[in-house]
LUMNULUM-734425 format. One record per residue: x, y, z of N, C-alpha, C, CB in turn; residue in one letter. Coordinates in steps of 0.05 Angstrom, whole numbers, padded with zeros to 5 digits, always signed. Glycine has a CB too. Example, Ala and Ser with C-alpha at 12.3 -4.5 7.8 and 13.67 -1.06 7.14 Angstrom:
+00264-00114+00156+00246-00090+00156+00264-00066+00156+00226-00089+00181a
+00257-00045+00142+00273-00021+00143+00258+00001+00157+00282-00012+00114s
END
This chain:
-00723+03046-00448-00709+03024-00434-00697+03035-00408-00687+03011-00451x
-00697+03016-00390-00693+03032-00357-00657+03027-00359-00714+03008-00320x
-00647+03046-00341-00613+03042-00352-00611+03018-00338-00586+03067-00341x
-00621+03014-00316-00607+02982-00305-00601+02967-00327-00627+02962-00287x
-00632+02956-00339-00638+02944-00376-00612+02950-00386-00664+02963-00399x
-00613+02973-00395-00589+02979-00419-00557+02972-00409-00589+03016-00428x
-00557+02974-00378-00528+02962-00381-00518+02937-00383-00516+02968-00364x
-00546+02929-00374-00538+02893-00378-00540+02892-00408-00565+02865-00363x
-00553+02907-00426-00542+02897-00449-00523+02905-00465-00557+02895-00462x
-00506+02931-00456-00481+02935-00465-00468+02915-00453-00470+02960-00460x
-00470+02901-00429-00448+02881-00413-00446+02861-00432-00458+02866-00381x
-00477+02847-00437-00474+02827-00462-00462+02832-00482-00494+02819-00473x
-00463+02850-00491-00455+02864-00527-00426+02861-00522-00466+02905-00538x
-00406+02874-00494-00387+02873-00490-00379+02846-00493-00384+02886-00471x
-00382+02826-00480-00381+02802-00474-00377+02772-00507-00412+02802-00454x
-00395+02776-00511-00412+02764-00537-00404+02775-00561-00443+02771-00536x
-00410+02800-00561-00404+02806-00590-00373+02824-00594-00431+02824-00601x
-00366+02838-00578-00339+02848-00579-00321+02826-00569-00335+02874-00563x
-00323+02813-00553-00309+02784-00544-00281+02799-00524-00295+02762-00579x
-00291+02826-00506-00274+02827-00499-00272+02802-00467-00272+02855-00500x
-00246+02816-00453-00243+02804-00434-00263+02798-00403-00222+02814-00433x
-00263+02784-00394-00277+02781-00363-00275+02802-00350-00264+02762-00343x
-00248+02809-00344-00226+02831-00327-00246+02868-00342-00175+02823-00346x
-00240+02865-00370-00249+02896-00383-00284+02896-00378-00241+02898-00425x
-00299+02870-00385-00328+02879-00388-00331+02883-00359-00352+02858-00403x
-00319+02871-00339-00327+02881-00313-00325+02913-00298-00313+02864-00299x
-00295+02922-00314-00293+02948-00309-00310+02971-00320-00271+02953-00314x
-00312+02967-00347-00340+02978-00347-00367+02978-00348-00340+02985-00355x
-00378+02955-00339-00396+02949-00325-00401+02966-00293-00390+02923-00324x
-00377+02963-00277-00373+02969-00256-00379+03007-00248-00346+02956-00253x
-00353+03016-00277-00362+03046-00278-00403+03065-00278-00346+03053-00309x
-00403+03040-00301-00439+03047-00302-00456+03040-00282-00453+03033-00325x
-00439+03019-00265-00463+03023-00247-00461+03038-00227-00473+03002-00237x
-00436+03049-00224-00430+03078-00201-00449+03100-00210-00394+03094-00203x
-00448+03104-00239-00465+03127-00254-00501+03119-00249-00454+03127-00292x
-00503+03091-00244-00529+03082-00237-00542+03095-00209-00525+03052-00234x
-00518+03085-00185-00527+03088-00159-00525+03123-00154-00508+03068-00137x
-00508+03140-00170-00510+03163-00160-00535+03181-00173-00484+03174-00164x
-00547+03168-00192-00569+03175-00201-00595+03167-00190-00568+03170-00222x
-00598+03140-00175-00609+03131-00160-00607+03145-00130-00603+03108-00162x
-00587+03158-00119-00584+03167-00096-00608+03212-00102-00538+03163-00090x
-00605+03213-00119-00609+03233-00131-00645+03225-00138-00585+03238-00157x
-00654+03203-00127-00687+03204-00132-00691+03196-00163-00701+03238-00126x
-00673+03189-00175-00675+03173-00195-00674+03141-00206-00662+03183-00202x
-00683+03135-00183-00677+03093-00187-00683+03087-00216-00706+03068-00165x
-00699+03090-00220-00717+03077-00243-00716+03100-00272-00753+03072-00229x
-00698+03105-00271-00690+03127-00299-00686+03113-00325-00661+03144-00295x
-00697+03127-00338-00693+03114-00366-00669+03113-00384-00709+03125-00381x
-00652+03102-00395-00623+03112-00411-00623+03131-00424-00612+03096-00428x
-00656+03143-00443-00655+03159-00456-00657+03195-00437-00676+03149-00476x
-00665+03188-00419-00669+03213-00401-00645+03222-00384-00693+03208-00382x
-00628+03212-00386-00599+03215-00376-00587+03239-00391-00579+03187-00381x
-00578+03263-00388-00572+03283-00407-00540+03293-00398-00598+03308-00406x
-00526+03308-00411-00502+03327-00401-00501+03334-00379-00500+03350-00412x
-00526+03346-00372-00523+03355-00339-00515+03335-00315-00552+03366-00330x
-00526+03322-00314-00538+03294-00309-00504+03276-00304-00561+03282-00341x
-00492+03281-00320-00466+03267-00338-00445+03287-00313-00462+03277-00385x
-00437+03306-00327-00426+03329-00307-00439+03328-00285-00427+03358-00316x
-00457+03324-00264-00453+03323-00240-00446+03293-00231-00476+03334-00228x
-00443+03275-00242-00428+03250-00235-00400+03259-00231-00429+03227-00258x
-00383+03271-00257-00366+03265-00258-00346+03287-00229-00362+03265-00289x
-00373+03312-00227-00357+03326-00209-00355+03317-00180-00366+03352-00209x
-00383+03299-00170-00389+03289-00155-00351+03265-00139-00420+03277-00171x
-00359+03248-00160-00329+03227-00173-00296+03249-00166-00333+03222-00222x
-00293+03275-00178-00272+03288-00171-00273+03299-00144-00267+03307-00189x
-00298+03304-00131-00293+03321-00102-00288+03294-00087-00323+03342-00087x
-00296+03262-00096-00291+03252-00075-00261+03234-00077-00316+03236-00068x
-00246+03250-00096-00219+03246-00104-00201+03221-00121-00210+03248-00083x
-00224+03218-00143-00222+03189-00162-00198+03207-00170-00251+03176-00189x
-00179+03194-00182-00164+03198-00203-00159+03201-00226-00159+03191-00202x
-00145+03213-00234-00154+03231-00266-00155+03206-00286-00123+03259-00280x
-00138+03178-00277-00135+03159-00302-00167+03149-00295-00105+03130-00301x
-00174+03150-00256-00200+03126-00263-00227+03151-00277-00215+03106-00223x
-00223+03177-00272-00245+03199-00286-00241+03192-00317-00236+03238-00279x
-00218+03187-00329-00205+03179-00358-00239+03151-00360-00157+03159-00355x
-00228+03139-00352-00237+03112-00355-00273+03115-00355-00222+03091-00327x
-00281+03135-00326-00312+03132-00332-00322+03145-00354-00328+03140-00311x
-00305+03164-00363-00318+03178-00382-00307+03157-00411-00308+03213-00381x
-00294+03147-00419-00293+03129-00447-00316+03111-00440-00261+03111-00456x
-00317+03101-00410-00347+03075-00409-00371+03092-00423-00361+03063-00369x
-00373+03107-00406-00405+03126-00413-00403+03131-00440-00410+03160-00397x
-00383+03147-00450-00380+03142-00491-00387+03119-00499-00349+03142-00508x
-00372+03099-00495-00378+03076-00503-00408+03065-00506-00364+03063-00488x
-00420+03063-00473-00441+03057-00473-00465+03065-00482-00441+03055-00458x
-00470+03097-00488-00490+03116-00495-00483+03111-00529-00484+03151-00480x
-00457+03114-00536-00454+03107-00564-00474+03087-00576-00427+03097-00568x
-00471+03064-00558-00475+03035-00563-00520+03034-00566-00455+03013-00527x
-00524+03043-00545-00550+03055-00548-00566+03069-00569-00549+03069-00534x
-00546+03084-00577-00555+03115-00599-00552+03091-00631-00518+03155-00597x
-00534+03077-00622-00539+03065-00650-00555+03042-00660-00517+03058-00660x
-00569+03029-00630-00589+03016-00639-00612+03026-00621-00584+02987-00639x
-00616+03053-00629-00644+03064-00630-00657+03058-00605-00662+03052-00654x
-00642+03049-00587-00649+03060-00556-00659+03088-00538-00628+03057-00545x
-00633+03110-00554-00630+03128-00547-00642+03144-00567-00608+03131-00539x
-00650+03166-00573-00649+03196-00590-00619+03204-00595-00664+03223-00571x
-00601+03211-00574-00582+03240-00567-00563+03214-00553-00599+03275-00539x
-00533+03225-00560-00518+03223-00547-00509+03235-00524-00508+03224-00558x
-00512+03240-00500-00511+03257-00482-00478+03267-00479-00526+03245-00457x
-00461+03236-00487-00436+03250-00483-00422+03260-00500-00422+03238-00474x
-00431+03270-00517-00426+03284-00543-00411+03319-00534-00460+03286-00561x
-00426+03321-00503-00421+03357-00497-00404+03355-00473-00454+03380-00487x
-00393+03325-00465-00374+03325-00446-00353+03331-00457-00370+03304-00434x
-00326+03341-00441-00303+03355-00448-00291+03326-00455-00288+03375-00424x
-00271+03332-00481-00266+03303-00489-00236+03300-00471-00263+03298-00529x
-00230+03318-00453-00211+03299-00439-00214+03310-00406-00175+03301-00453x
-00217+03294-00384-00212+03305-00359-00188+03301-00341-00231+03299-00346x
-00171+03293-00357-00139+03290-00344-00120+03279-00366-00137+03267-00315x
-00096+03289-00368-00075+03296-00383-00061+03260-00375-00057+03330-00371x
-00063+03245-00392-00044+03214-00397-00020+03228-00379-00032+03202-00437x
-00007+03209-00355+00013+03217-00348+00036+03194-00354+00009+03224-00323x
+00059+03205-00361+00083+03204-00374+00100+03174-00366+00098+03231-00366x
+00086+03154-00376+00109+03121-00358+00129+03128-00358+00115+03088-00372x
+00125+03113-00336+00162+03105-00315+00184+03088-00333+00156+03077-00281x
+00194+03098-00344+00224+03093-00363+00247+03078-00345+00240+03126-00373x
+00256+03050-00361+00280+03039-00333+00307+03044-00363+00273+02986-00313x
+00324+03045-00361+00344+03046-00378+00350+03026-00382+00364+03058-00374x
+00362+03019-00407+00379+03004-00425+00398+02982-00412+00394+03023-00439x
+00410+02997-00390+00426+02990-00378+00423+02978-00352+00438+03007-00378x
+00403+02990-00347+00389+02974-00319+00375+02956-00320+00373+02987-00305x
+00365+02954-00349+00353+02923-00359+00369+02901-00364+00340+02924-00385x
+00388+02921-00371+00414+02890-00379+00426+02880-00354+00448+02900-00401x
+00423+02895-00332+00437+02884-00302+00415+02871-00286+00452+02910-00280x
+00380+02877-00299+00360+02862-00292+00367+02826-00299+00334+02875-00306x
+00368+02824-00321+00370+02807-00345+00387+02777-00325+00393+02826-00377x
+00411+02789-00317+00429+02772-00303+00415+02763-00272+00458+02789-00301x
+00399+02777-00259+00396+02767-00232+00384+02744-00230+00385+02783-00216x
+00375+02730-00243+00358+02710-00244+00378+02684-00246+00337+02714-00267x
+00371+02658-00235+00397+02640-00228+00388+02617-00242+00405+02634-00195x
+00396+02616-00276+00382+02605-00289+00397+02578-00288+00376+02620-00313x
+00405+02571-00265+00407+02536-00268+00395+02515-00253+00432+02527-00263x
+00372+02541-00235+00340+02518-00232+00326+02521-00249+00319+02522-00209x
+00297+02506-00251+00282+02516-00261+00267+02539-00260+00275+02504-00263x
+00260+02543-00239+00246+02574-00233+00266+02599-00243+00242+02578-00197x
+00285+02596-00238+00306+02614-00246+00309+02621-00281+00335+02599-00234x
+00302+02593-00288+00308+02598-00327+00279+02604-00328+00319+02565-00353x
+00260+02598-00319+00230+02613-00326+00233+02639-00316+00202+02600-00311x
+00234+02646-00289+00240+02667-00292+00262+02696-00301+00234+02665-00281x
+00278+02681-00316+00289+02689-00341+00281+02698-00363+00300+02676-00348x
+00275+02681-00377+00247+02671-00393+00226+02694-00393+00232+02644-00378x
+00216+02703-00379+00191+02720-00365+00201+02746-00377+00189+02720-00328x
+00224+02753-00361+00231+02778-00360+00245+02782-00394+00253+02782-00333x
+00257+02772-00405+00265+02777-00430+00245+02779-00449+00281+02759-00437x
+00219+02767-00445+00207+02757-00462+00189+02788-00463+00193+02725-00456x
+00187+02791-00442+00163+02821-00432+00181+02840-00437+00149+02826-00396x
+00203+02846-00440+00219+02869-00448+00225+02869-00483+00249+02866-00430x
+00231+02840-00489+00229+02834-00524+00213+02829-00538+00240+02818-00534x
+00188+02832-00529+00174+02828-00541+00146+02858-00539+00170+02797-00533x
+00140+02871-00518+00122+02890-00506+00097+02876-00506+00121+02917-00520x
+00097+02845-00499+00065+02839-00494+00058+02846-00464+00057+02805-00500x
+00031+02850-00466+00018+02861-00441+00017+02830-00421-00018+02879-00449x
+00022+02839-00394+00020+02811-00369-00003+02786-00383+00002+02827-00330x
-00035+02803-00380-00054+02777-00394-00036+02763-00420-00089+02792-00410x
-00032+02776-00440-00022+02760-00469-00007+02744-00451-00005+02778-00497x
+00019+02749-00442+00036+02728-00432+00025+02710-00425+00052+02732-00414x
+00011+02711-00406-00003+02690-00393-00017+02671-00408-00019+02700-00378x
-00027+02682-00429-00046+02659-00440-00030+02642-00460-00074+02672-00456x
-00002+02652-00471+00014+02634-00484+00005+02610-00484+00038+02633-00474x
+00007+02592-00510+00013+02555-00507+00040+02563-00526-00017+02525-00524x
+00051+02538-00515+00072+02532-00533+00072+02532-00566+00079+02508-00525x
+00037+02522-00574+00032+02510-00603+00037+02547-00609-00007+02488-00612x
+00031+02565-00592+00032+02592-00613+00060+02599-00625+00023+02621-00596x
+00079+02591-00600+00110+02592-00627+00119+02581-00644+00132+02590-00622x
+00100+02549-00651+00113+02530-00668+00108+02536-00698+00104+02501-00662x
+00088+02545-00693+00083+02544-00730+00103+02568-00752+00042+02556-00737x
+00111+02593-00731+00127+02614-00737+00155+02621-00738+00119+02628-00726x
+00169+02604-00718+00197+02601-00722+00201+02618-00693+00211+02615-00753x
+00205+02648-00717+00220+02667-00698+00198+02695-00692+00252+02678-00715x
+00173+02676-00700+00145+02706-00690+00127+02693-00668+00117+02717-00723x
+00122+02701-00662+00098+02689-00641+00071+02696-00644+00101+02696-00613x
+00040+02679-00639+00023+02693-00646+00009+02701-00617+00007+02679-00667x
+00008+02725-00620-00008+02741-00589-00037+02734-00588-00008+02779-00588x
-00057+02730-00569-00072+02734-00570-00087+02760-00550-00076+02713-00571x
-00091+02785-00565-00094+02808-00552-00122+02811-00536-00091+02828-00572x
-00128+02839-00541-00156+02848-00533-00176+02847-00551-00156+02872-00526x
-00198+02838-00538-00224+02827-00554-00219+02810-00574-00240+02847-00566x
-00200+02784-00565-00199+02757-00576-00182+02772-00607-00236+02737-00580x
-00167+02791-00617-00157+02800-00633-00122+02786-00637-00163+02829-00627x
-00115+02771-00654-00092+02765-00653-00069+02780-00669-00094+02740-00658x
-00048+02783-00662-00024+02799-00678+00003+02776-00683-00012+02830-00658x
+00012+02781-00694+00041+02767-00703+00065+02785-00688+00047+02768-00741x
+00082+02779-00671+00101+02799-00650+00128+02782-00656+00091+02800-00610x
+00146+02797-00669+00167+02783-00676+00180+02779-00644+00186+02798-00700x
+00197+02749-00648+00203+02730-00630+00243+02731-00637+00182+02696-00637x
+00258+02740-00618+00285+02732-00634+00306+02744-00611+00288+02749-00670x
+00332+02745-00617+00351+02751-00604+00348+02738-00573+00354+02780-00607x
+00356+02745-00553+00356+02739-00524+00329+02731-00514+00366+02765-00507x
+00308+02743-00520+00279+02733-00511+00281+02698-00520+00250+02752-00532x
+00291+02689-00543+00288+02677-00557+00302+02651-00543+00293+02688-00581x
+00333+02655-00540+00351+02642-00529+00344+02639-00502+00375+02652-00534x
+00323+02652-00487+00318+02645-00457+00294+02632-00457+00316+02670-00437x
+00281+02632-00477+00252+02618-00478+00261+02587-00489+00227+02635-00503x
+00277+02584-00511+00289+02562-00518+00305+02542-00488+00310+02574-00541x
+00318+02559-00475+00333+02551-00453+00324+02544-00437+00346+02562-00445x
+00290+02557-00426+00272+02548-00403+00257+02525-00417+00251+02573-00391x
+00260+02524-00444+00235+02496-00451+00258+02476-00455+00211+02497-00486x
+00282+02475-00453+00302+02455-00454+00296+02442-00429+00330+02464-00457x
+00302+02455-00408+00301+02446-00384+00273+02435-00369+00313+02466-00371x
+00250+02451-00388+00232+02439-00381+00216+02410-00402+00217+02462-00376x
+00218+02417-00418+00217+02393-00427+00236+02370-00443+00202+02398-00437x
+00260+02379-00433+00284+02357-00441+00289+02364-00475+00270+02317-00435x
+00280+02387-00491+00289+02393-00517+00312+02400-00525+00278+02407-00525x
+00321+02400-00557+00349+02414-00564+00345+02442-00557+00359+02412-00596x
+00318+02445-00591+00316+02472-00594+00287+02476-00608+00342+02484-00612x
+00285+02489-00617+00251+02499-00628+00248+02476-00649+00247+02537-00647x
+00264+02466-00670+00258+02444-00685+00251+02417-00679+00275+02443-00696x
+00264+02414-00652+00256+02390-00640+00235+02377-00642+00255+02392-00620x
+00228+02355-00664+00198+02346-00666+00188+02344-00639+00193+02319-00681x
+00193+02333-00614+00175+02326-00594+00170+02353-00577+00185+02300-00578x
+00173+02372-00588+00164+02405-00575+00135+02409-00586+00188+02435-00588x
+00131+02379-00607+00103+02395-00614+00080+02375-00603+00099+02402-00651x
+00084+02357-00589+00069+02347-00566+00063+02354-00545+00075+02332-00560x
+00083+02379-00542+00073+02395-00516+00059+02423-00531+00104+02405-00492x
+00045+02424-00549+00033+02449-00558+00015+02464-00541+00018+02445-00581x
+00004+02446-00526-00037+02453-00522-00022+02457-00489-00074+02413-00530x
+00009+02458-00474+00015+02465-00452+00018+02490-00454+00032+02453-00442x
+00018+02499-00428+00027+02537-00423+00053+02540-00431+00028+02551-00387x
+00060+02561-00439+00084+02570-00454+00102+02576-00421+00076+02602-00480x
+00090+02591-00405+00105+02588-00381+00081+02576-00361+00120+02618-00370x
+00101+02558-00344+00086+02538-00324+00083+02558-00301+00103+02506-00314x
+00063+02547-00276+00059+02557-00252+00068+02523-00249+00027+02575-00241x
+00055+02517-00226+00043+02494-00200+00045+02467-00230-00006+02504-00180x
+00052+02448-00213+00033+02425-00225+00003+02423-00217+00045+02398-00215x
-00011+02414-00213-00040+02392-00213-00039+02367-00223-00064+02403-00230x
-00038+02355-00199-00027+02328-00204-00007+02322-00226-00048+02313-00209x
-00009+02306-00249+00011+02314-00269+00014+02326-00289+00018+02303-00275x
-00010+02341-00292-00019+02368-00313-00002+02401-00300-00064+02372-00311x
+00008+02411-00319+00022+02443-00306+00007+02458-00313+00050+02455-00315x
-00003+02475-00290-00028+02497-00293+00000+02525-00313-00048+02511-00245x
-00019+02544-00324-00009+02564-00336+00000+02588-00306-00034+02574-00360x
+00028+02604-00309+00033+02613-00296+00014+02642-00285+00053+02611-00303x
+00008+02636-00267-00012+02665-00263-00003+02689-00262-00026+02666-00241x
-00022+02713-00260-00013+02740-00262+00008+02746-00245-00033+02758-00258x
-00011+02737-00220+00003+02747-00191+00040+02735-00187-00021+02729-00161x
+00045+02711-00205+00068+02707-00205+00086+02716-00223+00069+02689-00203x
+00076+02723-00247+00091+02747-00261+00105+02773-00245+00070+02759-00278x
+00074+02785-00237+00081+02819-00217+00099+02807-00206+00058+02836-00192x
+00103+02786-00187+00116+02784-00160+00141+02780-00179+00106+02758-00136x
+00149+02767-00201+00174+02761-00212+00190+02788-00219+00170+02743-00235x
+00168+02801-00236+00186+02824-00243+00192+02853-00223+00172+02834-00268x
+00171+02851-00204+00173+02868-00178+00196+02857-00163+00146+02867-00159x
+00205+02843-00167+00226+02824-00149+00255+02837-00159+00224+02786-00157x
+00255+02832-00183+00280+02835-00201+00279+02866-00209+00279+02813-00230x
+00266+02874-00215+00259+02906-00220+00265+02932-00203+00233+02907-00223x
+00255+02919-00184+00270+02942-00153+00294+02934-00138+00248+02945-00125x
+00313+02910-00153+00336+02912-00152+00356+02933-00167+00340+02892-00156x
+00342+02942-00187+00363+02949-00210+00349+02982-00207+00361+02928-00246x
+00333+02988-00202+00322+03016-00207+00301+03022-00190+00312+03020-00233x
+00300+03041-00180+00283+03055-00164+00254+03068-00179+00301+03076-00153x
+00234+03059-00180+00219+03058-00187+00192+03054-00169+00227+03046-00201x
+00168+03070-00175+00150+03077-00160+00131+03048-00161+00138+03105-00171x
+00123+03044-00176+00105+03016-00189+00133+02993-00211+00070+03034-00218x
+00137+02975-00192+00155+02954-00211+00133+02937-00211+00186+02939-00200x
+00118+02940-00236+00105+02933-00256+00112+02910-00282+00102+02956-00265x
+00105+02890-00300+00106+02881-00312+00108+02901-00334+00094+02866-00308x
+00084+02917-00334+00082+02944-00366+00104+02966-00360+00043+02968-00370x
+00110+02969-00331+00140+02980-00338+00160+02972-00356+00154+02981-00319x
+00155+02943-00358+00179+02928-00390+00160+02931-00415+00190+02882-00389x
+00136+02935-00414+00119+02944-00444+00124+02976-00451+00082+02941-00441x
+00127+02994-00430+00136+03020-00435+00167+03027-00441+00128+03033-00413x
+00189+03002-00429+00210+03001-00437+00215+02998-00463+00220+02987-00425x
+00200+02978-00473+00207+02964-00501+00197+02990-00511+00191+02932-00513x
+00171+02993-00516+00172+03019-00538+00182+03048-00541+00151+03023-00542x
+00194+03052-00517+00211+03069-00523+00236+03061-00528+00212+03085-00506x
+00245+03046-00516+00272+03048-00533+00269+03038-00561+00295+03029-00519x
+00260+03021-00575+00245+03021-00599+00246+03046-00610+00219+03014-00595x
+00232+03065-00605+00229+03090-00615+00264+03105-00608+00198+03106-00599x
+00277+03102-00594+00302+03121-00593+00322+03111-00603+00310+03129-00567x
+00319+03088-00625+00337+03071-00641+00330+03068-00668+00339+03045-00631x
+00301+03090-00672+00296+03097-00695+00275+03080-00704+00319+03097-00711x
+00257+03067-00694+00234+03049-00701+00213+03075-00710+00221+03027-00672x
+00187+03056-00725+00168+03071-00734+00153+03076-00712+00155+03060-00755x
+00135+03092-00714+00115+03094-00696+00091+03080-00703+00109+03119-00692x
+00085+03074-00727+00060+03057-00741+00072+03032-00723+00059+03052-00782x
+00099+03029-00731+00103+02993-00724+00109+02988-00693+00133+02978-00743x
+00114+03006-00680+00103+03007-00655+00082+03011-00638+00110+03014-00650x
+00064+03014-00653+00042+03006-00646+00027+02985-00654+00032+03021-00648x
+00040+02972-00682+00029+02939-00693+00048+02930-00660+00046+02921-00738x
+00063+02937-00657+00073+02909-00637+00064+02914-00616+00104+02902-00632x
+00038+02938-00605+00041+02935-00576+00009+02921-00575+00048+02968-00556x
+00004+02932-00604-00023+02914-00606-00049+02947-00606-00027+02885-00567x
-00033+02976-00609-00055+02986-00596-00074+02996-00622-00045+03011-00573x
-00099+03001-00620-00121+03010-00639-00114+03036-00654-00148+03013-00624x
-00108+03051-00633-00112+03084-00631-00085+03093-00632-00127+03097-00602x
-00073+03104-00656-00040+03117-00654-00036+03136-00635-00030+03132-00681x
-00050+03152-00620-00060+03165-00610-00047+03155-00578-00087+03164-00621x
-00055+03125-00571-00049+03109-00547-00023+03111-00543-00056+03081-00548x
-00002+03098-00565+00028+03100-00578+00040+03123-00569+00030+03102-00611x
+00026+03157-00582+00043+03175-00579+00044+03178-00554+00040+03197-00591x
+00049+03177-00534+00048+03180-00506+00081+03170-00508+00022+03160-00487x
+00096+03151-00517+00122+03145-00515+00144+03167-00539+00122+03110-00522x
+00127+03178-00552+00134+03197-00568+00149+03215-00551+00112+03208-00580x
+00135+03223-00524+00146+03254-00516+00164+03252-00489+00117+03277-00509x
+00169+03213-00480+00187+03203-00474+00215+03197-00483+00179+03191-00470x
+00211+03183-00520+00234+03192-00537+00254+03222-00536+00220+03192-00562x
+00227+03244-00544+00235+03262-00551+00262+03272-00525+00209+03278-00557x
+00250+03271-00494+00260+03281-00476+00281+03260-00468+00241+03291-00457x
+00294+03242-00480+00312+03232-00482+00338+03248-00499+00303+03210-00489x
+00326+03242-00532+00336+03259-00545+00345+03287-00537+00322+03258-00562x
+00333+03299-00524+00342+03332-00522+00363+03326-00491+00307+03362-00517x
+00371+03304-00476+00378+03307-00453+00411+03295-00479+00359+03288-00421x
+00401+03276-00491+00432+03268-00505+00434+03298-00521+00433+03233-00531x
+00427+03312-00534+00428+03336-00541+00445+03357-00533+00410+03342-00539x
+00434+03363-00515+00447+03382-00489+00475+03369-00485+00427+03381-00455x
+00482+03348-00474+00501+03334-00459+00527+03329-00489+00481+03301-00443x
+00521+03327-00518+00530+03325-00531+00544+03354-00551+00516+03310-00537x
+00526+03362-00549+00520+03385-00575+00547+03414-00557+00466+03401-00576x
+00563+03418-00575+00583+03442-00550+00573+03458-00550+00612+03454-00551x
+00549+03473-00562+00542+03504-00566+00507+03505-00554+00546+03515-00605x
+00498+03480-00538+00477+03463-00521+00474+03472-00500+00481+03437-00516x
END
């Protein structure tokens, strides 16, 4: 099979049968076909998937570092090419895994940007929750710090996902995968407080909260008299807004409040299993990365505490 062939049918397989996202099958789609054209540039147009070998693999990737990709996007082509050659080898496309003799890591996960406790709670207040934009974006920010869903999940919220649960919400993750993310304290009372105002309710019991199910959990724009779902770009801009008021910070990010939540989670004594049921991730592996953010908390209260430190 010619690799062009084979990537369009990992794209499908991605698409169709893993059910991931638009946004993910495109990225790696996108990686394989860099690995396409530099093999093509190399007098190889018309190569076969199975004739692609280690060597072959390693001069991409060195090719990719001299022209100064980044260790997360070198991260990324090399899990596509696993992925994809995997995906091959097991339905008898391929012979050989080629990436079997690649080094299984070419850059070291670097360490998220941590906002404190305290700088969240002086985030929390800037928002001027007696418009509406103000209690949504209230709303926003509590909800992404209490909860650690990633920007997409937020976004795709309806209202019908909090009704049936009370005080849990149901996520809908990666590759159409859903989780249960407990819903409660302040997230709770600002989400309650932005659907008061937006749709004239008491509180979550309110029978007529469940006529608005099939609406976005947070609004953007009207359209005519339908409310479109709030988009990405107005998330970033919300929490980039409010975020580099309170802390200096390189990327004010939305997953800067997903990296918040699970660490402090973890420095208040949470599991690590169950922090990773709530961030949604596959691989415990993904998780420990906030591990060695905990830890260097811990040893700074350590030092600062301990008299013989």
């Amino acid at each position: 099979m010619l690799l062009d062939a084979a990537i369009e049918r990992f794209r499908t397989h991605l698409a169709h049968e893993r059910g991931l996202s638009p946004r993910t099958v495109e990225a790696y789609a996108s990686d394989l076909a860099s690995l396409a054209a530099f093999l093509a540039e190399r007098g190889n147009d018309r190569i076969e998937a199975g004739q692609v070998d280690a060597t072959a693999l390693r001069a991409y990737l060195a090719a990719e570092m001299t022209r100064g990709l980044s260790g997360r996007s070198m991260m990324r082509r090399v899990s596509a090419m696993r992925s994809f050659f995997r995906f091959l080898e097991k339905r008898g496309a391929i012979t050989a895994d080629p990436t079997l003799h690649l080094a299984q890591r070419v850059a070291r996960r670097s360490v998220p940007t941590i906002v404190s406790e305290e700088r969240l709670e002086l985030m929390m207040d800037l928002p001027d929750v007696s418009s509406a934009a103000g209690a949504r974006d209230r709303a926003i920010l509590e909800f992404l710090y209490g909860t650690g869903v990633r920007l997409g999940e937020l976004v795709a919220l309806k209202v019908g996902d909090f009704l049936p649960l009370g005080d849990r919400v149901v996520v809908h993750g990666k590759g159409s995968k859903k989780r249960v993310v407990p819903f409660a304290g302040r997230a709770r009372e600002s989400m309650l407080a932005y659907w008061a105002s937006r749709f004239g309710v008491k509180d979550a019991t309110d029978p007529s909260l469940r006529s608005h199910a099939s609406a976005p959990a947070f609004a953007g724009r009207l359209d005519g008299e339908k409310e479109t779902r709030v988009s990405r770009r107005t998330v970033q801009r919300v929490v980039g807004r409010h975020l580099r008021r309170v802390a200096s910070v390189t990327k004010a990010s939305p997953h800067v409040l997903r990296h918040a939540f699970a660490t402090h989670m973890l420095d208040h004594g949470a599991d690590l299993r169950a922090v990773q049921e709530l961030l949604g991730h596959e691989s415990l592996s993904t998780t420990q990365i906030y591990t060695h953010v905990s830890i260097e908390h811990l040893r700074k209260v350590y030092k600062k505490a301990h008299p013989r430190a």
